[in-house]
DRENNU-99218 format. One record per atom (N, C-alpha, C): residue number from 1; residue in three letters; atom name; x, y, z. Coordinates in steps of 0.05 Angstrom, whole numbers, plus 5000, padded with zeros to 4 digits. Each point is the difference from the previous one (the first is absolute). Last residue first. Layout:
<nodes>
NUM:ALA:CA:X:Y:Z
...
</nodes>
This chain:
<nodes>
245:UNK:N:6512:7905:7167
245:UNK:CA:4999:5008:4959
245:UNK:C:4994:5033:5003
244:UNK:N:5017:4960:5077
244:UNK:CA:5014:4998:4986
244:UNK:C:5002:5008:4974
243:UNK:N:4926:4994:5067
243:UNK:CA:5011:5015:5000
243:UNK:C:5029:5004:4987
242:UNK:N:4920:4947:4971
242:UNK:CA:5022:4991:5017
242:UNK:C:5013:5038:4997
241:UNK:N:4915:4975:4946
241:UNK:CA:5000:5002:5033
241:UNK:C:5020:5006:5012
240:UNK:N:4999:4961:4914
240:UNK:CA:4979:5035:5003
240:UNK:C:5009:5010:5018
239:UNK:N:5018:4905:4997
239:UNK:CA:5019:5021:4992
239:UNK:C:4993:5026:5000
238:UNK:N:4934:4942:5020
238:UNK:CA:5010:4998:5024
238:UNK:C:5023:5014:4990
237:UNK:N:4942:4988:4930
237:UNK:CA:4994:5026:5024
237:UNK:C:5014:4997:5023
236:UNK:N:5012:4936:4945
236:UNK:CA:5006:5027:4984
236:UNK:C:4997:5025:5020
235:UNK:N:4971:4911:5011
235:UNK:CA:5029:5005:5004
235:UNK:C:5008:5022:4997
234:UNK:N:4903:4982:4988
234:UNK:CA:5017:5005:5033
234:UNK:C:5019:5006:5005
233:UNK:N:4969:4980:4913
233:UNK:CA:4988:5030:5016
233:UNK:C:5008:4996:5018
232:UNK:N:5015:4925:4956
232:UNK:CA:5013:5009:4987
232:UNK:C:4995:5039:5014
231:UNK:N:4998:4894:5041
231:UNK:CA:4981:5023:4987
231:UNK:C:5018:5027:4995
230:UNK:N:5040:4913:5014
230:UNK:CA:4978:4986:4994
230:UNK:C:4975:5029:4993
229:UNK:N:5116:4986:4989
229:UNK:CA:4981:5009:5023
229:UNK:C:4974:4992:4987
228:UNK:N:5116:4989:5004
228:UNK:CA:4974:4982:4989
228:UNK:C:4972:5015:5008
227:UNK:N:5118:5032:4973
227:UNK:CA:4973:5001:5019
227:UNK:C:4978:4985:4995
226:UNK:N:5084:5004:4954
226:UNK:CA:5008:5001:5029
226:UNK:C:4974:5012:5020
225:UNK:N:5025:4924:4911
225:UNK:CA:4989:5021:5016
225:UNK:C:5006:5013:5028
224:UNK:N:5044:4929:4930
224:UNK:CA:4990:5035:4984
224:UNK:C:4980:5012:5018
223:UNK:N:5046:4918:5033
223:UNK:CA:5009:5015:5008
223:UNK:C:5000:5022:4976
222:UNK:N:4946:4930:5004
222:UNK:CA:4992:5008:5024
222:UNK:C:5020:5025:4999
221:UNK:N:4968:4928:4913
221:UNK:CA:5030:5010:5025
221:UNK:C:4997:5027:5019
220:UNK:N:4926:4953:4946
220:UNK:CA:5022:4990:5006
220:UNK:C:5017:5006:5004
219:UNK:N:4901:5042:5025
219:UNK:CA:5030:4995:4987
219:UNK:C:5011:4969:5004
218:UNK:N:4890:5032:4974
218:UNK:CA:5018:4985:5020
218:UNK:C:5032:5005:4996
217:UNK:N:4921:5010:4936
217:UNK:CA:5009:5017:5015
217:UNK:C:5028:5005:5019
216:UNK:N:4950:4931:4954
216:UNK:CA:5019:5012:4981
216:UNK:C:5011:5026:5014
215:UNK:N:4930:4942:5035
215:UNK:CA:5028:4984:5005
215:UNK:C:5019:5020:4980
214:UNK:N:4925:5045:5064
214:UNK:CA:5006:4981:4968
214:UNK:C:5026:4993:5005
213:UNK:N:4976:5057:5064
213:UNK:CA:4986:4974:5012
213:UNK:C:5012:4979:4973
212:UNK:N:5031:5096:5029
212:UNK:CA:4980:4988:4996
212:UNK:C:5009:4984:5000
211:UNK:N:5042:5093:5037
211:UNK:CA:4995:4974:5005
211:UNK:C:4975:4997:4986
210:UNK:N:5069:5069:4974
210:UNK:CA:4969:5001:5020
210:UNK:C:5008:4975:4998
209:UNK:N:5093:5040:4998
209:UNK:CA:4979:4981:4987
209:UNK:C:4975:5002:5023
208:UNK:N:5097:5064:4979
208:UNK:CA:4968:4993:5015
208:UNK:C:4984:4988:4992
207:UNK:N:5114:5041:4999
207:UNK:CA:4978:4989:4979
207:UNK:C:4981:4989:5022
206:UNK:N:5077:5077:4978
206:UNK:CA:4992:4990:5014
206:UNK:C:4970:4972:4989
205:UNK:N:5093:5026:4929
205:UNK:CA:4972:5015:5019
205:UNK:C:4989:4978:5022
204:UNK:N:5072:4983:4933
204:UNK:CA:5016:5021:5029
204:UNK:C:4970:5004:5017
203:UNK:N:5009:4947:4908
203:UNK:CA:5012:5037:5001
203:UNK:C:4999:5014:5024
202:UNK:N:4984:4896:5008
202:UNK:CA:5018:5007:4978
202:UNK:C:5013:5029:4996
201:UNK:N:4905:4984:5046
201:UNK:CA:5031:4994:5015
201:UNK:C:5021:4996:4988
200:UNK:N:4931:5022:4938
200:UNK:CA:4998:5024:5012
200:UNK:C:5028:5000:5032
199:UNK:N:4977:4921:4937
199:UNK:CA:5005:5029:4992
199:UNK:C:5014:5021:5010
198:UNK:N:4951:4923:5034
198:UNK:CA:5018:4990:5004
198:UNK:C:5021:5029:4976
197:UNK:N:4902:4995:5020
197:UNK:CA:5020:5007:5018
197:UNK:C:5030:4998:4993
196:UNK:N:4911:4949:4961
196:UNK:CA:5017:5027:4992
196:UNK:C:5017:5023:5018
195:UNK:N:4969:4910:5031
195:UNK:CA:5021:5004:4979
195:UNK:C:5006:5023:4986
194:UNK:N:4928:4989:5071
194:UNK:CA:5020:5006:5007
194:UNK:C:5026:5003:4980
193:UNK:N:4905:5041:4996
193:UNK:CA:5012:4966:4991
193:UNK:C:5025:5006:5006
192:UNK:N:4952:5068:5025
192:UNK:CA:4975:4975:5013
192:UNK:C:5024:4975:4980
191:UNK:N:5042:5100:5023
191:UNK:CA:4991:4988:4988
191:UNK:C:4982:4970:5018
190:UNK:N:5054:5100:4998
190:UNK:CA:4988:4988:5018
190:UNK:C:4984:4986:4978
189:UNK:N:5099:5060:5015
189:UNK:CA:4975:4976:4979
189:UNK:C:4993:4991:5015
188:UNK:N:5069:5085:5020
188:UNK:CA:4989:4982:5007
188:UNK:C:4971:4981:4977
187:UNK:N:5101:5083:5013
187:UNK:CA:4965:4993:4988
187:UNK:C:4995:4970:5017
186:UNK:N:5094:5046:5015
186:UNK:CA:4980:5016:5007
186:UNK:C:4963:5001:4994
185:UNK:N:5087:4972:4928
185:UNK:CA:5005:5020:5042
185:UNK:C:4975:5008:5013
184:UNK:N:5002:4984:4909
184:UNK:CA:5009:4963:5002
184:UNK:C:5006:5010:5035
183:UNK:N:4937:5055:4951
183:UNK:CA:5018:5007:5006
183:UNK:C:5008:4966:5010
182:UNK:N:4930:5042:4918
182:UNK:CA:5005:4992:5030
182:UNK:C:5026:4991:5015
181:UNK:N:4956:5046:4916
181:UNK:CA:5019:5011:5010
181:UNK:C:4995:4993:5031
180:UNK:N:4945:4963:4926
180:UNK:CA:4985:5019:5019
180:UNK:C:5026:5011:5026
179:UNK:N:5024:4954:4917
179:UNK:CA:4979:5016:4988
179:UNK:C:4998:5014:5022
178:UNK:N:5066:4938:5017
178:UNK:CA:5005:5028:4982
178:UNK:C:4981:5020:5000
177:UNK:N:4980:4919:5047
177:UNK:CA:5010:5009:5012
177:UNK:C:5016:5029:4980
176:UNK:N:4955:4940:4955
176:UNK:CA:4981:5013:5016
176:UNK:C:5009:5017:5017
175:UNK:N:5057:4943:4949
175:UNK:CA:4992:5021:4981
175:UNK:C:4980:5012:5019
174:UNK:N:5040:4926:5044
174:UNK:CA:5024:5025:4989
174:UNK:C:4982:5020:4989
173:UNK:N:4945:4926:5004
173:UNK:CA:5008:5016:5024
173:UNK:C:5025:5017:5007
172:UNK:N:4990:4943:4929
172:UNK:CA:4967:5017:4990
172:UNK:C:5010:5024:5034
171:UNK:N:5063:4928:4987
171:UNK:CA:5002:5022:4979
171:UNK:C:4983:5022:5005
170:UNK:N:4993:4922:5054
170:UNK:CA:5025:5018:5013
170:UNK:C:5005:5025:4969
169:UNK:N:4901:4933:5017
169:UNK:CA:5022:5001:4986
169:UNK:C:5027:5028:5005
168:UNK:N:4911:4945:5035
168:UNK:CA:5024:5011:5014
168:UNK:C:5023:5006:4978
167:UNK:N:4919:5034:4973
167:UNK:CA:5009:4991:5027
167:UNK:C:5006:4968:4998
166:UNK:N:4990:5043:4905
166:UNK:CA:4984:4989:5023
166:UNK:C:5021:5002:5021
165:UNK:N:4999:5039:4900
165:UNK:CA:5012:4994:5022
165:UNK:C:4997:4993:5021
164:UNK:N:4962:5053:4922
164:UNK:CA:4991:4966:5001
164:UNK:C:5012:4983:5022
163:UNK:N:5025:5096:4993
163:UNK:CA:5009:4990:4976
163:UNK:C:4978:4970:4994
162:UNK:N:4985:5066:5071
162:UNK:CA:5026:4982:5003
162:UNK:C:5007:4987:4969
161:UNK:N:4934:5056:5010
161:UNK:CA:5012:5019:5007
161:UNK:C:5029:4981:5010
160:UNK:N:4926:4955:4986
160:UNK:CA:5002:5015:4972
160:UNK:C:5026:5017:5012
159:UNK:N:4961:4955:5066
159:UNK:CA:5020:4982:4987
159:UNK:C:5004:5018:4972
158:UNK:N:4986:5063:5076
158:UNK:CA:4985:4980:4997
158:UNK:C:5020:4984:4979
157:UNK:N:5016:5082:5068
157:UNK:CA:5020:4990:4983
157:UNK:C:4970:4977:4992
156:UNK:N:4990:5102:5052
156:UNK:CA:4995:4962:5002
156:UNK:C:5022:4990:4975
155:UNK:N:4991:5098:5073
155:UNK:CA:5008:4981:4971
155:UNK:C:4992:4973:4997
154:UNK:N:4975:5064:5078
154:UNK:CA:5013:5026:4976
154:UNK:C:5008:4984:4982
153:UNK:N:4929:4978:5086
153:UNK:CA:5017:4995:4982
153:UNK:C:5008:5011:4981
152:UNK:N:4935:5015:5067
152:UNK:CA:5030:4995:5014
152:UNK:C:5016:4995:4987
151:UNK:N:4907:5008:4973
151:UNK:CA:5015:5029:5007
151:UNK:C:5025:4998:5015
150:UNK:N:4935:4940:4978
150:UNK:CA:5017:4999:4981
150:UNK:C:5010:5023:5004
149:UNK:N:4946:4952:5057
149:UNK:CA:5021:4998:5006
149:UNK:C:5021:5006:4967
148:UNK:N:4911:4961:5015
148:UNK:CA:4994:5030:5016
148:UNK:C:5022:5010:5008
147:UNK:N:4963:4922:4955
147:UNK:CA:5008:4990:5035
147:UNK:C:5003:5034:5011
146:UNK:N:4974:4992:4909
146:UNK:CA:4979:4989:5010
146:UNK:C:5009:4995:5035
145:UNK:N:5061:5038:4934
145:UNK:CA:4980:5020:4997
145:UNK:C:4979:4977:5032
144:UNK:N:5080:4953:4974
144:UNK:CA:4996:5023:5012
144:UNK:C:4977:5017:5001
143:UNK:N:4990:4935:4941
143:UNK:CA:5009:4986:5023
143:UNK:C:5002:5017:5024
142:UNK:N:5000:5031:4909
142:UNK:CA:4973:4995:5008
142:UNK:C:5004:4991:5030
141:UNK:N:5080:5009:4957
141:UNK:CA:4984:5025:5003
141:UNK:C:4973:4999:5017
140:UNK:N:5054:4928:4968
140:UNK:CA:5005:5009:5028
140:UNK:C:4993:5024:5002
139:UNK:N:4972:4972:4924
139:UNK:CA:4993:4971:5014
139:UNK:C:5008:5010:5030
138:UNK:N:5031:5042:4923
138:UNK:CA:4974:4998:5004
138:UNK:C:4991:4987:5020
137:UNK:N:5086:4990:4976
137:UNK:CA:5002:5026:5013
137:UNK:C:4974:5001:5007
136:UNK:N:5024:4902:4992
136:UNK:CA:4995:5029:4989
136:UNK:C:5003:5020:5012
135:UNK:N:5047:4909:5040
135:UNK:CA:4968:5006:4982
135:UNK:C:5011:5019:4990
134:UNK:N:5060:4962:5058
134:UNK:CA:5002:4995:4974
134:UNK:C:4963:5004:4983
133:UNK:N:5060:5062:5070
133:UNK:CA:4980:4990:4994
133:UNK:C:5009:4981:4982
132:UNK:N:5026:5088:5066
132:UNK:CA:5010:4976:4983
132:UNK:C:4985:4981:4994
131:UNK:N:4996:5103:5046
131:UNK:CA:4974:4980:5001
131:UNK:C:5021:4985:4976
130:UNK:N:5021:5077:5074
130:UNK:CA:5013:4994:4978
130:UNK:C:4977:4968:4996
129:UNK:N:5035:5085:5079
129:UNK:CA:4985:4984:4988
129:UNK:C:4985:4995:4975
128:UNK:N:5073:5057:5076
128:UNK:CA:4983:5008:4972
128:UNK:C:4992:4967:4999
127:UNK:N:5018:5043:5099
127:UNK:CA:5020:4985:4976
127:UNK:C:4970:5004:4971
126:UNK:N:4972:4991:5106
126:UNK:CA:5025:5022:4991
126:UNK:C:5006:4985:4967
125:UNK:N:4906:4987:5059
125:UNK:CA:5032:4981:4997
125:UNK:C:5012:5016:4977
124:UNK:N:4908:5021:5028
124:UNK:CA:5018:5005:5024
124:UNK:C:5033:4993:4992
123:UNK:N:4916:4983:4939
123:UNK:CA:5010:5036:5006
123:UNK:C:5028:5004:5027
122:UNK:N:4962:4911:4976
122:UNK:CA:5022:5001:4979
122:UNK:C:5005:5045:5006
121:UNK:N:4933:4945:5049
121:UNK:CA:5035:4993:5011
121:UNK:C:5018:5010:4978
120:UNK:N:4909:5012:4992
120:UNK:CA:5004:5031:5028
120:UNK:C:5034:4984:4997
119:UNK:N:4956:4959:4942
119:UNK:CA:5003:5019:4990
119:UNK:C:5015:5023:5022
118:UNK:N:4982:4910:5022
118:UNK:CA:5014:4997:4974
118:UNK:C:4996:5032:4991
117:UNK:N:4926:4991:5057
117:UNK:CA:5026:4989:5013
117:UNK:C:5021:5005:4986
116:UNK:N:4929:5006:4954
116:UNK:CA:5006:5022:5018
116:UNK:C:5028:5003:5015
115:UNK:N:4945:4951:4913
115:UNK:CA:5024:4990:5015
115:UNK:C:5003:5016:5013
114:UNK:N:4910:4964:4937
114:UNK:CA:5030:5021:5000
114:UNK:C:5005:4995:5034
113:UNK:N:4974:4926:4946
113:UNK:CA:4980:5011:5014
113:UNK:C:5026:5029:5007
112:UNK:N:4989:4914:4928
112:UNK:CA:5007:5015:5002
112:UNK:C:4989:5019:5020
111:UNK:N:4949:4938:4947
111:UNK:CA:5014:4996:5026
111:UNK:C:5019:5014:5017
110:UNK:N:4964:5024:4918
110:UNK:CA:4970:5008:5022
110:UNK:C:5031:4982:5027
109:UNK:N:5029:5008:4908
109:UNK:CA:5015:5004:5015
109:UNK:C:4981:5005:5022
108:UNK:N:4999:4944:4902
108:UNK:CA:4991:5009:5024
108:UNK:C:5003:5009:5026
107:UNK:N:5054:4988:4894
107:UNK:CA:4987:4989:5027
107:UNK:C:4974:5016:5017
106:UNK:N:5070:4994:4915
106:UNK:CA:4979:5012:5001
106:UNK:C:4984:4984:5019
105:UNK:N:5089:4988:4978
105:UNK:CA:4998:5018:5021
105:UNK:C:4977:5013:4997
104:UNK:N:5024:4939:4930
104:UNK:CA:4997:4978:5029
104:UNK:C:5014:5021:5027
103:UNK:N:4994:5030:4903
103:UNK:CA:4975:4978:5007
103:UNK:C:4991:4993:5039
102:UNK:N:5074:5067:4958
102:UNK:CA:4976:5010:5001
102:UNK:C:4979:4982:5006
101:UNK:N:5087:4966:4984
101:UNK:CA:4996:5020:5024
101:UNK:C:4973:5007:5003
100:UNK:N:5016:4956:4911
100:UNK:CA:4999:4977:5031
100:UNK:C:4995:5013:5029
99:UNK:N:5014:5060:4920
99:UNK:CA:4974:4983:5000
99:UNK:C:4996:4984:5025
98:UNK:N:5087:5040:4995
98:UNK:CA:4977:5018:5004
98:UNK:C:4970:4990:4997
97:UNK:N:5081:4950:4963
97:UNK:CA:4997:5002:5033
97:UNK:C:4979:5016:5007
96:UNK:N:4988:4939:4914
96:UNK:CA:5008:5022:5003
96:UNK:C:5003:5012:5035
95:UNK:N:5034:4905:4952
95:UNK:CA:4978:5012:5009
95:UNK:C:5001:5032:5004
94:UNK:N:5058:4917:4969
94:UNK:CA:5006:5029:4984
94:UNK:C:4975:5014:5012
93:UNK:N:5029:4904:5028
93:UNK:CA:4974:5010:4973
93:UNK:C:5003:5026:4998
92:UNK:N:5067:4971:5057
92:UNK:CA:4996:4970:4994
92:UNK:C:4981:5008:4965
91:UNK:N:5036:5068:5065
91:UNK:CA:5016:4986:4981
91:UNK:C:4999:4983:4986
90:UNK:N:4915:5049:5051
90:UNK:CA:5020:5013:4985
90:UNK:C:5029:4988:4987
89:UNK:N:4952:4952:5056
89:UNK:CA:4982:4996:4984
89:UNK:C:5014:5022:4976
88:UNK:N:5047:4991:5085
88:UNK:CA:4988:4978:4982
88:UNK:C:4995:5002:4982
87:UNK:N:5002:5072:5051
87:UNK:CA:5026:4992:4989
87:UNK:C:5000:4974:4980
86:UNK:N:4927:5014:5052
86:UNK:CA:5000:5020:4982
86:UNK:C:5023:4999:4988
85:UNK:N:4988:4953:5076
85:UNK:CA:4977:4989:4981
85:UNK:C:5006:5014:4985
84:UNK:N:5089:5005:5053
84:UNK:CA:4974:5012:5005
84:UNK:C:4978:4991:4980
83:UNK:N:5089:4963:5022
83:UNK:CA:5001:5022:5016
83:UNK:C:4965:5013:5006
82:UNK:N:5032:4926:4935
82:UNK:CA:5012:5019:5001
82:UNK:C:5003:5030:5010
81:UNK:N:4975:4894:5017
81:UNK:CA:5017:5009:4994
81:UNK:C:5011:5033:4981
80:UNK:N:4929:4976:5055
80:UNK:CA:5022:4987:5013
80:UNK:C:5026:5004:4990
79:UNK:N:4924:5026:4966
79:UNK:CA:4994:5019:5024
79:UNK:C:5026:4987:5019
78:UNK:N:4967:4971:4924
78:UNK:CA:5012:5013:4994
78:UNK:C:5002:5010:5015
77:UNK:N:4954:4928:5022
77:UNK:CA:5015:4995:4981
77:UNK:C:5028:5021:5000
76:UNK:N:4910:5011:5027
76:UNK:CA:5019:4995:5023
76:UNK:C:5025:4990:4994
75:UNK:N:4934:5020:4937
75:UNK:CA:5007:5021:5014
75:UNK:C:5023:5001:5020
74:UNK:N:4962:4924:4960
74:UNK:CA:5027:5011:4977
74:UNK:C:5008:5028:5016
73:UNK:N:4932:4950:5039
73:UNK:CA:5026:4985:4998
73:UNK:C:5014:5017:4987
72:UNK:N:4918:5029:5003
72:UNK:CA:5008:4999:5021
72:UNK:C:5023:4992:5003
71:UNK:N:4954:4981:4925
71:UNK:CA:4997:5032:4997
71:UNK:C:5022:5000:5019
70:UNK:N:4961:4922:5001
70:UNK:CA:5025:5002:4979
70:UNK:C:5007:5025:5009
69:UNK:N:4922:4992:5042
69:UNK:CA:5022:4988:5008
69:UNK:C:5025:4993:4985
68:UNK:N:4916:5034:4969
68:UNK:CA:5008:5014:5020
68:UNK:C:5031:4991:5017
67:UNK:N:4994:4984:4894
67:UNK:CA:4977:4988:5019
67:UNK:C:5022:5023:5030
66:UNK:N:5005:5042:4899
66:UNK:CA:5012:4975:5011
66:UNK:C:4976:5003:5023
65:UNK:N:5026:5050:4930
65:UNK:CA:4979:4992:4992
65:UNK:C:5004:4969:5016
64:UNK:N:5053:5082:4993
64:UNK:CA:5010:4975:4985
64:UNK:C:4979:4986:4997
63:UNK:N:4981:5093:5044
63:UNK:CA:5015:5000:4977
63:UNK:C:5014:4974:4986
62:UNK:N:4936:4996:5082
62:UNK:CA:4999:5019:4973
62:UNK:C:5010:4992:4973
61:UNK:N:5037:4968:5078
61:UNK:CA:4974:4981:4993
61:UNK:C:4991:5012:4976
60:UNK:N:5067:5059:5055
60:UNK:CA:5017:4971:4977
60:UNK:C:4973:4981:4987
59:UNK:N:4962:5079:5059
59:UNK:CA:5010:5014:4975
59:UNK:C:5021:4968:4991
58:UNK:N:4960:4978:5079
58:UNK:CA:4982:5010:4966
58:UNK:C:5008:5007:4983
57:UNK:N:5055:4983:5068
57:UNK:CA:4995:4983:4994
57:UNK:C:4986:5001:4976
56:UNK:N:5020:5073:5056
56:UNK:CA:5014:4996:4980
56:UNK:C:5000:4979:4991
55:UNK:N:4944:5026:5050
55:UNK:CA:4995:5018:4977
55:UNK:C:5032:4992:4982
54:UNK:N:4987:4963:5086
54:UNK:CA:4984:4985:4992
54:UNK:C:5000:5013:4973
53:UNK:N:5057:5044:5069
53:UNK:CA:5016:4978:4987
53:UNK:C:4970:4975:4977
52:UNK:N:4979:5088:5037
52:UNK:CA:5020:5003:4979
52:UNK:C:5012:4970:4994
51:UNK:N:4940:5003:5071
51:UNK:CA:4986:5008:4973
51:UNK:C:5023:5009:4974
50:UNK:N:5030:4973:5087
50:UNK:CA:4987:4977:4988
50:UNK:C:4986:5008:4981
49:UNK:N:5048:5066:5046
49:UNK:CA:5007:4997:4984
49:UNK:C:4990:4967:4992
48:UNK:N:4952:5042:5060
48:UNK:CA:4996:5014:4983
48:UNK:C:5027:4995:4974
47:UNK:N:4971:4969:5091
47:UNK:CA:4999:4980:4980
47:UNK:C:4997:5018:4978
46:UNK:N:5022:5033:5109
46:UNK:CA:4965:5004:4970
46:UNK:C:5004:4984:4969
45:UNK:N:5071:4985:5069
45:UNK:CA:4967:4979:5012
45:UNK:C:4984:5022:4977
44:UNK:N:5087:5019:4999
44:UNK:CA:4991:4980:4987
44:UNK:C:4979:5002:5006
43:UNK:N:5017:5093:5026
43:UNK:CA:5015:4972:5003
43:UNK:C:4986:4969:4975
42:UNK:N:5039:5110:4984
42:UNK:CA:4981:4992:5001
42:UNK:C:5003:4963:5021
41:UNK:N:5065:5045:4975
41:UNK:CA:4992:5025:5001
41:UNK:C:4973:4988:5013
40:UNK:N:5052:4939:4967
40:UNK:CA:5017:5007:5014
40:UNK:C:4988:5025:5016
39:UNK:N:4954:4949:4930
39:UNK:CA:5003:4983:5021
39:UNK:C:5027:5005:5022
38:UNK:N:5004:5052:4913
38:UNK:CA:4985:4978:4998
38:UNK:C:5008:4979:5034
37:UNK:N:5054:5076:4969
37:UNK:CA:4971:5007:5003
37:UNK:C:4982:4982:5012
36:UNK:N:5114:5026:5028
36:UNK:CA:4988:4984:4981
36:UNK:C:4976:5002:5007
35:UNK:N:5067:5076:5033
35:UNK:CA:4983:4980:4993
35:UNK:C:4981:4979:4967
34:UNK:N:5089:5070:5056
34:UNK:CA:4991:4978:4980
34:UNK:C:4977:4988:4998
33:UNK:N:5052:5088:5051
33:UNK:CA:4983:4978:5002
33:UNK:C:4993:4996:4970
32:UNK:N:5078:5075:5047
32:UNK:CA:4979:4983:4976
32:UNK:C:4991:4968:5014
31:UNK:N:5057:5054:5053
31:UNK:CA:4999:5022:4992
31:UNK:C:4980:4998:4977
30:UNK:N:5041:4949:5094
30:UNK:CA:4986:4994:4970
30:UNK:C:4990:5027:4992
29:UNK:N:5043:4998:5086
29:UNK:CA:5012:5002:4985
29:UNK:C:4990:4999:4974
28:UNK:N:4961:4962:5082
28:UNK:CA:4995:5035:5002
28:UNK:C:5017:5000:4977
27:UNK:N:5009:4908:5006
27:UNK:CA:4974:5019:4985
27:UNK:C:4998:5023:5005
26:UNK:N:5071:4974:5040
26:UNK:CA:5001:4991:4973
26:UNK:C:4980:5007:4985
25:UNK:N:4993:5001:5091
25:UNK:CA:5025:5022:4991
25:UNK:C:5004:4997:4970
24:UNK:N:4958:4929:5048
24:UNK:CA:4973:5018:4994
24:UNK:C:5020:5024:4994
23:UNK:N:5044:4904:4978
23:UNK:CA:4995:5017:5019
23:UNK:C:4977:5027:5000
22:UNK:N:5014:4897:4941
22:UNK:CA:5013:5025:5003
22:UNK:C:4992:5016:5029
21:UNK:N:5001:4903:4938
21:UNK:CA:4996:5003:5024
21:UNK:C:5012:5036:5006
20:UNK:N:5004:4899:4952
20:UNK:CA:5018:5020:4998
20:UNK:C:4992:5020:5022
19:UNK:N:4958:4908:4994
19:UNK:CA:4993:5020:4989
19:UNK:C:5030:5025:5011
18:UNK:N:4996:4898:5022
18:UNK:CA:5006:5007:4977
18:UNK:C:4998:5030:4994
17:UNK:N:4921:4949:5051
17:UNK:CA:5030:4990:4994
17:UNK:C:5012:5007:4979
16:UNK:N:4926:5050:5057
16:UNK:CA:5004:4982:4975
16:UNK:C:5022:4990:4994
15:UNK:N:4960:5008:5102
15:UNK:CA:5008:5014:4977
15:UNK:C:5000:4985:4973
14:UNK:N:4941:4963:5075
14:UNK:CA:5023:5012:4997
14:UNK:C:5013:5015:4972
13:UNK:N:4912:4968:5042
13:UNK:CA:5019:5013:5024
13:UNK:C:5024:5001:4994
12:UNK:N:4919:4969:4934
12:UNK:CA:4995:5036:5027
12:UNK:C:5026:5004:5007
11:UNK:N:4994:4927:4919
11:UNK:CA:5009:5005:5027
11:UNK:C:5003:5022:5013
10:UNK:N:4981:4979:4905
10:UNK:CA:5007:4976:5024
10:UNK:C:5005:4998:5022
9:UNK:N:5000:5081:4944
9:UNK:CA:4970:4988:4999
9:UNK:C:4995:4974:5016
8:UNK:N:5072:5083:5032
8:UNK:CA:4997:4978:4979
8:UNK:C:4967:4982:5005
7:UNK:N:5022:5112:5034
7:UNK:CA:5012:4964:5011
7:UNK:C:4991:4982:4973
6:UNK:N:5033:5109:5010
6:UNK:CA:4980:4985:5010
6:UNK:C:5014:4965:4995
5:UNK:N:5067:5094:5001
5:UNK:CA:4983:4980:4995
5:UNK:C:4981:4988:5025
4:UNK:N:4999:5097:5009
4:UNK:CA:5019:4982:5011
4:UNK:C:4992:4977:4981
3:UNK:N:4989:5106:5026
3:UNK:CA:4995:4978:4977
3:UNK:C:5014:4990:5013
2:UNK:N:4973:5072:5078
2:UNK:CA:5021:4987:4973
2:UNK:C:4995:4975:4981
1:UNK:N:4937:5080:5055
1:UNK:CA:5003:4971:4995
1:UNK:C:5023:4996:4981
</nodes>
């Protein structure tokens, strides 16, 4: 089976307008995979990062002594403007990052159901693989361990390991691409929000948005992707597959 973009949320029957767009010769070529953790590895529908995004509400209610819905605003607040709730709260109140990390990745991962599929596709697909994150190292450890798929991965970069540096920021993603010696020739990012993309098409790499549904997810400019796909095991395994790679 050759990869091939998939189709836009507006519309089954035609392409995505805009999307850059690569050839399956291109992917036999990728030599590193990028993945993003959260709701990219895993899909939305287990609402599992709704428990992180609610834990981090508690943890601002907590600590200012504010109403559920204050709490909520300011999150979303900082989450707008400075990339990430935690960036926030870290420039704004001097918060400790590691405390805040540790709060609001103490979740419940039962939803979480391990991943076979996702495991048989990631043994078949050529190239080294690489976990980018703006969570924890902790957090994508556990994540992996539980889908059953941490044996594909040789490096994660988490936001500690970015300086505090949130996706999409073009710095933090220079320094990842150092750390885990990914090649601007030849890697690919597969991400669930399309803006953090915009990076990775900047340094040359192939780029793959999962498809969701949220409005934050959603791109605005069509041409940081050159693949849209809706399940993240099939595609993969259809590269597995291609006698090319």
């Amino acid at each position: 089976m050759t990869p091939s973009t998939t189709r836009p949320a507006h519309d089954s029957g035609d392409p995505l307008p805009g999307t850059a767009g690569v050839g399956a010769s291109t992917l036999a070529r990728i030599t590193c995979w990028v993945f993003d953790l959260d709701n990219t590895l895993y899909s939305a529908s287990t609402r599992l990062f709704d428990q992180v995004d609610r834990r981090m509400g508690r943890f601002i209610a907590e600590r200012f002594g504010l109403a559920p819905d204050e709490a909520r605003a300011l999150q979303k607040r900082y989450f707008r403007e400075h990339g990430t709730t935690m960036n926030g709260l870290m420039r704004v109140h001097g918060i400790d990052p590691a405390a805040f990390l540790d709060y609001v990745h103490d979740i419940d991962l039962s939803a979480l159901a391990p991943a076979p599929a996702l495991d048989a596709a990631l043994a078949a697909l050529p190239g080294r693989k690489v976990i980018y994150t703006n969570g924890s190292e902790a957090h994508a450890e556990r994540v992996l361990d539980r889908l059953g798929i941490a044996r594909h991965f040789d490096g994660i970069v988490d936001i500690v390991a970015s300086d505090y540096d949130p996706k999409p920021s073009g710095a933090a993603f220079a320094r990842m691409m150092d750390r885990l010696a990914v090649p601007a020739d030849g890697a690919a990012m597969v991400e669930d929000m399309a803006r953090n993309l915009r990076p990775a098409r900047d340094a040359g790499l192939v780029t793959v948005w999962v498809r969701g549904d949220a409005a934050w997810a959603v791109p605005d400019e069509a041409d940081v992707i050159d693949y849209v796909i809706d399940d993240l095991a099939d595609w993969l395994a259809g590269i597995g597959s291609d006698p090319a790679s």
